[in-house]
N, C-alpha and C positions, 0 to 999 in steps of 0.2 A: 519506630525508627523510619525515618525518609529517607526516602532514594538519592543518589548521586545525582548531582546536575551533569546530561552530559555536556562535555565542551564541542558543541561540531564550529567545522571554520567556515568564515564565510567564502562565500563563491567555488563552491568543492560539489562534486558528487556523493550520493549516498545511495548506496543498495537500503532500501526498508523494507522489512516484511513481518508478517506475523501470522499464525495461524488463526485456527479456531479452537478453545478450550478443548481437550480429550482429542482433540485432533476432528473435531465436528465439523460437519458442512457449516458454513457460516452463510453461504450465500447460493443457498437451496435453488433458488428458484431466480430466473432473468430478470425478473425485477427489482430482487435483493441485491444484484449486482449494480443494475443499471442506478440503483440509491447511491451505492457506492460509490460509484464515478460520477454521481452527481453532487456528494459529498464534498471527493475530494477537489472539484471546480469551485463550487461554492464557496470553501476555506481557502484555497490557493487566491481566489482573487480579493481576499483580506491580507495578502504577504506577498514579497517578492521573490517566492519560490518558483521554481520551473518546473513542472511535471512533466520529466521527457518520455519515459515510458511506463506501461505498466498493464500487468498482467491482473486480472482477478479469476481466481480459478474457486471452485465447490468450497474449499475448506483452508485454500488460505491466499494471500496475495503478495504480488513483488511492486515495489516502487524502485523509479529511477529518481534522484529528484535533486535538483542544481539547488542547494543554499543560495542566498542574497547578499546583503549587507550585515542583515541583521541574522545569524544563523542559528538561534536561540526562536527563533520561528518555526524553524521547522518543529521541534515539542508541542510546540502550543497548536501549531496545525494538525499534527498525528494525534493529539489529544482531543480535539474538536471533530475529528472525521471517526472517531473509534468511537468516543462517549454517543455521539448520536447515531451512529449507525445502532450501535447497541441496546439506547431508547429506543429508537423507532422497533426496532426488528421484537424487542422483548415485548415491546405493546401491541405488535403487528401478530404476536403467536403463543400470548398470556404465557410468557416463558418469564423469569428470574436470573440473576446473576448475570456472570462474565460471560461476554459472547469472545473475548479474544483470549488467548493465552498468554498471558502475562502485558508487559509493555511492549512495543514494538524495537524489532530490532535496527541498524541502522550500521550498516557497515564502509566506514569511508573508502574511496577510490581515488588516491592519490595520484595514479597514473594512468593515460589516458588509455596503455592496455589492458587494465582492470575496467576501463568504463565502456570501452568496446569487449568485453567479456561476457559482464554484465547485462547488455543490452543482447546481445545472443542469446545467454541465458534465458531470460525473462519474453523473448519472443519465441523461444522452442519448449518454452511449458507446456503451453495447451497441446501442442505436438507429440511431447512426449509424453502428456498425462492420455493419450489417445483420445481426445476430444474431438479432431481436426486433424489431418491431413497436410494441411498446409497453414504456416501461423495469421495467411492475410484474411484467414476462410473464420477466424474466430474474434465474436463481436467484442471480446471482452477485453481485448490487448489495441494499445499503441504503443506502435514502436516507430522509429524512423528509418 
């Protein structure tokens, strides 16, 4: 049985995150990250999504991310940054199976104090996951 289409709107916010299977480190090591966020440039500049913030932390990551025109983009973009991260990493460490925990999730911000919430959130992660001290001190976040 196949999954629901979801309906996101166009030109909206979305909180997206996901972990790692078993709640695993997904992105062990700086370079596993640094794919990441090079993933997620490389598929963004095939769509008119905005990647306004985003955190990638050991085991799992937050996105902020402004829909387009076309908001049925954003699937096809989480689906393009997941599926390869998890080629590359499963060949990079002769591993098998799912690197994420299910599909990602995707929670809309209808208003604009959920979107300034949101971006608090996602820039006091590394903070409070005690990584850093301060959130400007951690390579792995843009925020504005």
């Amino acid at each position: 049985m196949s999954r629901s289409k979801r309906n996101f709107k166009e030109k909206s916010y979305y909180h997206v995150y996901n972990r790692g299977n078993n709640k695993e480190r997904v992105f062990a090591r700086k370079e596993d990250k640094h794919l990441f966020v090079s993933l997620l440039y490389k598929y963004r500049n095939e769509t008119d999504l905005i990647l306004d913030t985003y955190a990638i932390m050991d085991n799992h990551f937050h996105l902020l991310i402004r829909t387009g025109n076309n908001p049925d983009l954003l699937s096809v973009f989480m689906q393009k940054v997941c599926t390869s991260y998890a080629m590359i990493i499963n060949r990079k460490y002769d591993r098998v199976g799912h690197i994420f925990q299910g599909r990602f999730n995707a929670k809309f911000l209808p208003y604009k104090k959920d979107l300034k919430q949101v971006r608090s959130y996602i820039k006091q992660n590394p903070v409070q996951e005690g990584f850093v001290k301060k959130a400007k001190e951690y390579p792995w976040l843009r925020a504005e």
